[in-house]
C-alpha positions as CSV (number, residue, x, y, z in Angstrom):
1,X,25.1,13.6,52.4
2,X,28.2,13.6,50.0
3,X,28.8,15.9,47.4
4,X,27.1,14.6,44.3
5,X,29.9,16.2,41.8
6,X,32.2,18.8,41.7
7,X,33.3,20.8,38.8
8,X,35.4,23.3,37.5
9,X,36.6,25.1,34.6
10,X,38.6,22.1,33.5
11,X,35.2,20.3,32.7
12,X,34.0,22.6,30.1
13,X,35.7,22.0,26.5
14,X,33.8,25.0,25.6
15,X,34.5,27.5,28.8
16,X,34.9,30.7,27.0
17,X,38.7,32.1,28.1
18,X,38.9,35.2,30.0
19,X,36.8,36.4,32.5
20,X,34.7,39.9,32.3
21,X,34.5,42.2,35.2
22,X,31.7,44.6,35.1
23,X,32.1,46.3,37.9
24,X,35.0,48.9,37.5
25,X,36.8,51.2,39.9
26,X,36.8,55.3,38.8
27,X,39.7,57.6,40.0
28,X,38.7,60.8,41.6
29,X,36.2,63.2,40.6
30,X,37.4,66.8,39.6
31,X,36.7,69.5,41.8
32,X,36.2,66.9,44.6
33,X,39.2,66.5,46.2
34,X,39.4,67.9,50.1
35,X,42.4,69.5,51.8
36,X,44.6,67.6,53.3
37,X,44.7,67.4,56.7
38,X,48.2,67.6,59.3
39,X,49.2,64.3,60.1
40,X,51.1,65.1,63.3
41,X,50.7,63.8,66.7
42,X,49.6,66.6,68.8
43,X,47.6,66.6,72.1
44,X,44.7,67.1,70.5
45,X,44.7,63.8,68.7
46,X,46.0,61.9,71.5
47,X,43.0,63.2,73.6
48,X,40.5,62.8,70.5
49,X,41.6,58.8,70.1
50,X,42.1,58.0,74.0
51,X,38.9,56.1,74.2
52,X,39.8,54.3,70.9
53,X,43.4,53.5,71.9
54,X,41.2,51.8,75.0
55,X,39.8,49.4,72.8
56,X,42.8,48.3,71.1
57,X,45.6,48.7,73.7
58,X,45.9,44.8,74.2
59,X,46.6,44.3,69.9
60,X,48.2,47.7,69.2
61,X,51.3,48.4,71.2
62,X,51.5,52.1,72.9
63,X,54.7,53.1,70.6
64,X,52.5,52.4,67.1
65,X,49.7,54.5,68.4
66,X,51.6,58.2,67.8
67,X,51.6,56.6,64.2
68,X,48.2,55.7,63.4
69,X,46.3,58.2,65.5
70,X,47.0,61.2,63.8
71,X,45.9,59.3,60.3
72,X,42.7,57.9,62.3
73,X,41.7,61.1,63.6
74,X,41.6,62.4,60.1
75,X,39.5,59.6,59.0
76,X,36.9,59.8,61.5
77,X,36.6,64.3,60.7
78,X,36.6,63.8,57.2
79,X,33.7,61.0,57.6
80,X,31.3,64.0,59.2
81,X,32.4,65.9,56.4
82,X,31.6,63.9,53.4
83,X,28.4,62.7,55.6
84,X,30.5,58.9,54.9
85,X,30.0,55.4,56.7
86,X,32.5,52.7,56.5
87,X,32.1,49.5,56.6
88,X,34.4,46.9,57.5
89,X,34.9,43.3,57.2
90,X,35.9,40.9,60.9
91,X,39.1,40.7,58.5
92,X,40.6,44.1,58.7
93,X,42.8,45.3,61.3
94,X,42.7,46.5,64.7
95,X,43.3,49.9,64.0
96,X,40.7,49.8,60.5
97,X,37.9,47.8,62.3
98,X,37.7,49.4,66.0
99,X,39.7,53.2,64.9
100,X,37.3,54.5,62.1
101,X,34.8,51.6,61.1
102,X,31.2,53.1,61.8
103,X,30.0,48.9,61.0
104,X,31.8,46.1,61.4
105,X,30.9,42.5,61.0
106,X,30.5,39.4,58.9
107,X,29.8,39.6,55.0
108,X,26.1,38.6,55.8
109,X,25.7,41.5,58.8
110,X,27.8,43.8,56.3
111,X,25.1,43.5,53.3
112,X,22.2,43.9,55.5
113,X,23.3,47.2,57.3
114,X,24.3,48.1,53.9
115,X,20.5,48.9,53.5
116,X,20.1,50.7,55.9
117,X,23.0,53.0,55.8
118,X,21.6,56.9,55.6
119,X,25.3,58.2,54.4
120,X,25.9,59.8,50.9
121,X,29.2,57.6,50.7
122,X,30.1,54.3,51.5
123,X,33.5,53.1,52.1
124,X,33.9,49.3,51.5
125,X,37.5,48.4,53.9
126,X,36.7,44.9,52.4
127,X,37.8,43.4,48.8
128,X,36.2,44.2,45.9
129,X,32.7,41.8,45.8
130,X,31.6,43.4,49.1
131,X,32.3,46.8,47.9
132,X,30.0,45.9,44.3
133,X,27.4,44.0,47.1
134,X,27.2,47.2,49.0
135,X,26.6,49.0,45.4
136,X,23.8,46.6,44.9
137,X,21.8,47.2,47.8
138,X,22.5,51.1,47.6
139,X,22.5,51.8,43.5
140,X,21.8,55.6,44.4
141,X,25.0,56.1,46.9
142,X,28.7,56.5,46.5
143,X,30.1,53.6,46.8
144,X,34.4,53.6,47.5
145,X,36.8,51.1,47.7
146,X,40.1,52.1,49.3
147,X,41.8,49.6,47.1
148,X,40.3,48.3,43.7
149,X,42.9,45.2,43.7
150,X,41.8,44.3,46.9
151,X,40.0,40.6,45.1
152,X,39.4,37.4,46.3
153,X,40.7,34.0,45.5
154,X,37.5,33.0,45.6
155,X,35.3,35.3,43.7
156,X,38.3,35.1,40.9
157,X,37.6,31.2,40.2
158,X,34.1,31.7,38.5
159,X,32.4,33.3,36.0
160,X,29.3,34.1,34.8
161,X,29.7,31.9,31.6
162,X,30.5,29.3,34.0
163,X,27.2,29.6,35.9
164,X,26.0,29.7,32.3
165,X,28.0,26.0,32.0
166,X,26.4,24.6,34.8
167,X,22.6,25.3,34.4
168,X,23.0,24.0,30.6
169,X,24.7,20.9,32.2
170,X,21.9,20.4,35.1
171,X,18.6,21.7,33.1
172,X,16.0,22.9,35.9
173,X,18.5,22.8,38.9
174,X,18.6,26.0,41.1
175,X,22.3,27.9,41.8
176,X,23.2,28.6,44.8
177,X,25.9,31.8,44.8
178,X,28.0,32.2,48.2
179,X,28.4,36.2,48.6
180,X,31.7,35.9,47.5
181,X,31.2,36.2,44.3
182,X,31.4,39.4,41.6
183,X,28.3,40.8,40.2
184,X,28.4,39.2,37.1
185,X,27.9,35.9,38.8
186,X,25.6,37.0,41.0
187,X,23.2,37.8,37.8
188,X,23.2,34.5,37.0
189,X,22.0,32.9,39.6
190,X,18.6,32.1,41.8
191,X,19.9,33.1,45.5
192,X,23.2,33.9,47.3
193,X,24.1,32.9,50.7
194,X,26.6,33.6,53.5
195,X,28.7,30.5,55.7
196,X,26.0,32.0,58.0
197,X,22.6,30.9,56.2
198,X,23.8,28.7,53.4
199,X,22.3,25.6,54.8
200,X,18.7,27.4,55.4
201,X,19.2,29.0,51.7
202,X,20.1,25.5,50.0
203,X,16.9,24.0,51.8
204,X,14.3,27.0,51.5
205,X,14.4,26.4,47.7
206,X,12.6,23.3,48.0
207,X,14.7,21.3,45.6
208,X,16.5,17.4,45.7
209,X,19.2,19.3,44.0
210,X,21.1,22.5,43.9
211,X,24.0,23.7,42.3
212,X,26.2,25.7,45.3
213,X,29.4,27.8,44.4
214,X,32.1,28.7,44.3
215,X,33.9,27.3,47.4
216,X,34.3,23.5,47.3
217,X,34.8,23.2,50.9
218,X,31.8,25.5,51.7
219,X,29.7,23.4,49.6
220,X,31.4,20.1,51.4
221,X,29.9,21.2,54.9
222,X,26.4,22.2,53.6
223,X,26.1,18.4,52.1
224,X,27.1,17.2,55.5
225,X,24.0,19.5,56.9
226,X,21.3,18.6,54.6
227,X,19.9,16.1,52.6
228,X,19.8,18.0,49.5
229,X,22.0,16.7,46.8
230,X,25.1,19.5,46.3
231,X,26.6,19.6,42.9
232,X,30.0,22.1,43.7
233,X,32.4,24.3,41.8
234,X,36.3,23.7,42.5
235,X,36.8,27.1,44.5
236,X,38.6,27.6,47.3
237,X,39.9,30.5,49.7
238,X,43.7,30.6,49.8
239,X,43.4,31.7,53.3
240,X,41.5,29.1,54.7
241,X,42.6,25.5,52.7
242,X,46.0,26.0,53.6
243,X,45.0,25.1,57.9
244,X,45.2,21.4,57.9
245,X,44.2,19.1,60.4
246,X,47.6,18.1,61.2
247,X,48.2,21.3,62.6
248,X,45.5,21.6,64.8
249,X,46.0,18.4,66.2
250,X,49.5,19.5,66.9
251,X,48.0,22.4,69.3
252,X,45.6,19.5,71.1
253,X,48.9,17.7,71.8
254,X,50.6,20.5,73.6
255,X,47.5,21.9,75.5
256,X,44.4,19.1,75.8
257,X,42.1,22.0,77.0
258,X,42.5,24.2,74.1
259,X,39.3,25.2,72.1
260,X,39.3,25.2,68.7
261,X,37.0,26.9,66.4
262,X,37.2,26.9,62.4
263,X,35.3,28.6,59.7
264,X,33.6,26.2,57.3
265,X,35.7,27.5,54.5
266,X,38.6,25.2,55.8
267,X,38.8,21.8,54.6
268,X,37.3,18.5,56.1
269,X,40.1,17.2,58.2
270,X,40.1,21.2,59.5
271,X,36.2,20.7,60.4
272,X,37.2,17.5,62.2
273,X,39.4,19.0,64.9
274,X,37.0,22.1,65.7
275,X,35.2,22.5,68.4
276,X,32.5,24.3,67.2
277,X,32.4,25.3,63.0
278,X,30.6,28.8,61.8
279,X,31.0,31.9,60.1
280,X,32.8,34.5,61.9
281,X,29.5,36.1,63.3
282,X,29.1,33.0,64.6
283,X,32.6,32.2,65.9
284,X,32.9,35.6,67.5
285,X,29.6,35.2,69.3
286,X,30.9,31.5,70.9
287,X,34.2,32.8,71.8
288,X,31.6,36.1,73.7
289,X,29.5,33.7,75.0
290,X,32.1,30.3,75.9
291,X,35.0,32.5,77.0
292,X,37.6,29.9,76.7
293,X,40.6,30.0,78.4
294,X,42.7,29.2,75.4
295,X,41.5,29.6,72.1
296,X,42.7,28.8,68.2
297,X,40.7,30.4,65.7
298,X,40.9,29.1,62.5
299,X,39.9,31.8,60.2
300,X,42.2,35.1,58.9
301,X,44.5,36.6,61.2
302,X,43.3,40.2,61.7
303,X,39.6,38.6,63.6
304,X,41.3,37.1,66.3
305,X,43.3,40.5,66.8
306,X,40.0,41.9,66.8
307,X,38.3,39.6,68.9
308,X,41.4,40.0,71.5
309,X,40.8,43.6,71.5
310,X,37.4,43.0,72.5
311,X,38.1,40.2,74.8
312,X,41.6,40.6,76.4
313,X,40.9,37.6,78.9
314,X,40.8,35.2,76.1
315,X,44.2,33.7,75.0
316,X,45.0,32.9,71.8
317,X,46.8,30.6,69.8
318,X,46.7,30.2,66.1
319,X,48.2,29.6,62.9
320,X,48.2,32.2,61.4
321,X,47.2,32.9,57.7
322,X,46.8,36.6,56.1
323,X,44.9,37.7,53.5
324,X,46.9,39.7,50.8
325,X,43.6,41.3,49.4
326,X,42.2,42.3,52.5
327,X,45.3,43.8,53.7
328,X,45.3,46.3,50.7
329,X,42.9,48.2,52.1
330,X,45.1,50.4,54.5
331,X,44.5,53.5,57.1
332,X,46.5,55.5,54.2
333,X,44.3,54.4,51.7
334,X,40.9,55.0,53.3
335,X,42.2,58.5,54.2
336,X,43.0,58.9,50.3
337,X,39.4,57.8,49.6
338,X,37.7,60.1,51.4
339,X,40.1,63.1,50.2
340,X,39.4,62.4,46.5
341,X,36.1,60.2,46.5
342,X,38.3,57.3,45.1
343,X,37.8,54.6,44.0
344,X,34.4,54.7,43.2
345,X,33.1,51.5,42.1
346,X,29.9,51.5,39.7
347,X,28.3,48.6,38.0
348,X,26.6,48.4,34.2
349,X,23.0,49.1,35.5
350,X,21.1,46.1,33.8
351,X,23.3,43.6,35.4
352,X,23.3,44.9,38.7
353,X,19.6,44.9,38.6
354,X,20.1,41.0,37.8
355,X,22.4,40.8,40.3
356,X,20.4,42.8,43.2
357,X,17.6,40.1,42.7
358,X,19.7,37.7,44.2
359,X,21.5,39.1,47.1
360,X,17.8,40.8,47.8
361,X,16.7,37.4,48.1
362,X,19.1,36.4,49.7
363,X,18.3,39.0,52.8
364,X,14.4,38.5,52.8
365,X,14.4,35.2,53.1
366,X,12.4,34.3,56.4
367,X,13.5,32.2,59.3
């Protein structure tokens, strides 16, 4: 079904200007600060990260290893010391997701091991919603970002006075929050979704209507899934609407056999050419499961490095589009974190329990 309207901050004479951000970042805590630890290749750390260096030898050539080894054996000593977890997103790098990342996965598989965690400290290598969505689900742990201006394009393009707009403007219609949002949105709506439920969310409500945001394109796909009526917000990911269709039909021209695969981020003509559309749980599991001989994967840069690590047989092709924000978060920084407890993010306790409601709802739902 199409979209039944789209709006965006434009459409509001009376948006408020500005935008609030209750979560906030704290420096270190006095008297918390660890020693610092050698950072010199020595035989000990070369024999301490072999079986690592394993996984990543086909993304990380052997002359860069002497320079993140001695930084990723740190990491993984001072997690037993802090009793620390970190999580990280399919968009970090080789060396962050398979050197010290006790969890990786998809921001859907990242909030529900969030739960389950039994860690005093997380550390969020992810941008700044995931690390206030871990904080959510864990209001009685240490939660760190390695990077507080690690954002989102995406998260940055709506407010909670804008949710605020829409439910005065569509009286009685549920909203529909992707994950990557801030908190403050999150408290004011009914349910949050990942790419990977967001149809089933949109339908378990029971509504003819629903309000999804923020990402246009997002919202675009789940209208073409279901036959509830979607009323959008103008968002977008700046990693994901710059692929175009053009390009990818450039690749089919070269190579006929290629695969391509695309997150449901990208825009239409982007969904046309793919092969097969879904989050990047779900893309990882077809590449695991299809093997293709030659594969472009439409999504951030650093996952198919990841998923190359993982499966070296698979070729890949793609154009390739970084994310600034994710790339803040850095083996430096994540050692820094755990030195100092920094940055610690905490969130205004009435909204977060707002805010909880959703995401929690969000993770019960039921098949």
């Amino acid at each position: 079904m199409p979209i039944a309207g789209i709006y965006g901050p434009d459409d509001f004479a009376n948006r408020p200007q500005g935008q609030t951000i209750p979560a906030r970042s704290a420096p270190a805590r006095a008297g918390s600060v660890l020693t610092r630890p050698s950072l010199e290749w020595s035989s000990e750390v070369e024999r301490d990260t072999a079986p690592i260096y394993d996984r990543v030898k086909h993304v990380i050539p052997p002359v860069e290893w002497p320079l993140m080894a001695p930084t990723i054996h740190a990491i993984n000593q001072l997690k037993r010391a802090r009793n620390a977890v970190i999580l990280a997103h399919n968009y970090q790098a080789p060396e962050i997701f398979h050197g010290v990342a006790d969890i990786g996965g998809d921001s859907l598989q990242l909030a529900v091991e969030a739960t389950k965690v039994k860690a005093d400290i997380i550390v969020q290598c992810g941008v700044h919603f995931m690390a206030e969505t871990s904080k959510l689900l864990n209001p009685d742990k240490t939660v760190l970002i390695p990077d507080s201006r690690a954002g989102c394009s995406l998260a940055a393009s709506i407010t909670g006075a804008d949710v605020r707009l829409l439910r005065e403007k569509f009286p009685g219609v549920p909203v529909v929050a992707y994950v990557n949002t801030s908190a403050e949105v999150k408290a004011e709506v009914d349910i949050c979704c990942t790419s990977s439920n967001a149809v089933q969310v949109v339908e378990s409500l029971g509504a003819p209507s629903v309000i999804f945001l923020p990402d246009r394109y997002l919202a675009t796909y789940v209208a073409s899934k279901t036959d509830v009526k979607i009323i959008a917000w103008k968002g977008a990911c700046e990693v994901h609407e710059r692929f175009t269709g053009e390009e990818l039909r450039a690749f089919r021209d070269a190579d006929p056999s290629v695969q391509i695969i695309a997150h449901p981020e990208c825009p239409p003509d982007v969904l046309a050419e793919a092969d097969f559309t879904g989050s990047t749980a779900h893309m990882i599991n077809w590449v695991r499961e299809k093997r293709p001989r030659r594969l472009v994967m439409i999504t951030e840069c650093s996952m198919a490095d990841n998923v190359r690590a993982e499966l070296p047989d698979v070729e890949m092709l793609r154009p390739c589009n970084l994310c600034p924000h994710m790339k803040r978060i850095t083996l430096s920084n994540i050692l820094e974190s755990l030195l100092t407890l920094s940055e610690e993010v905490t969130i205004d306790p009435t909204l977060a329990e707002r805010a909880r409601r959703s995401v929690e709802r969000m993770i019960n739902l039921k098949n």
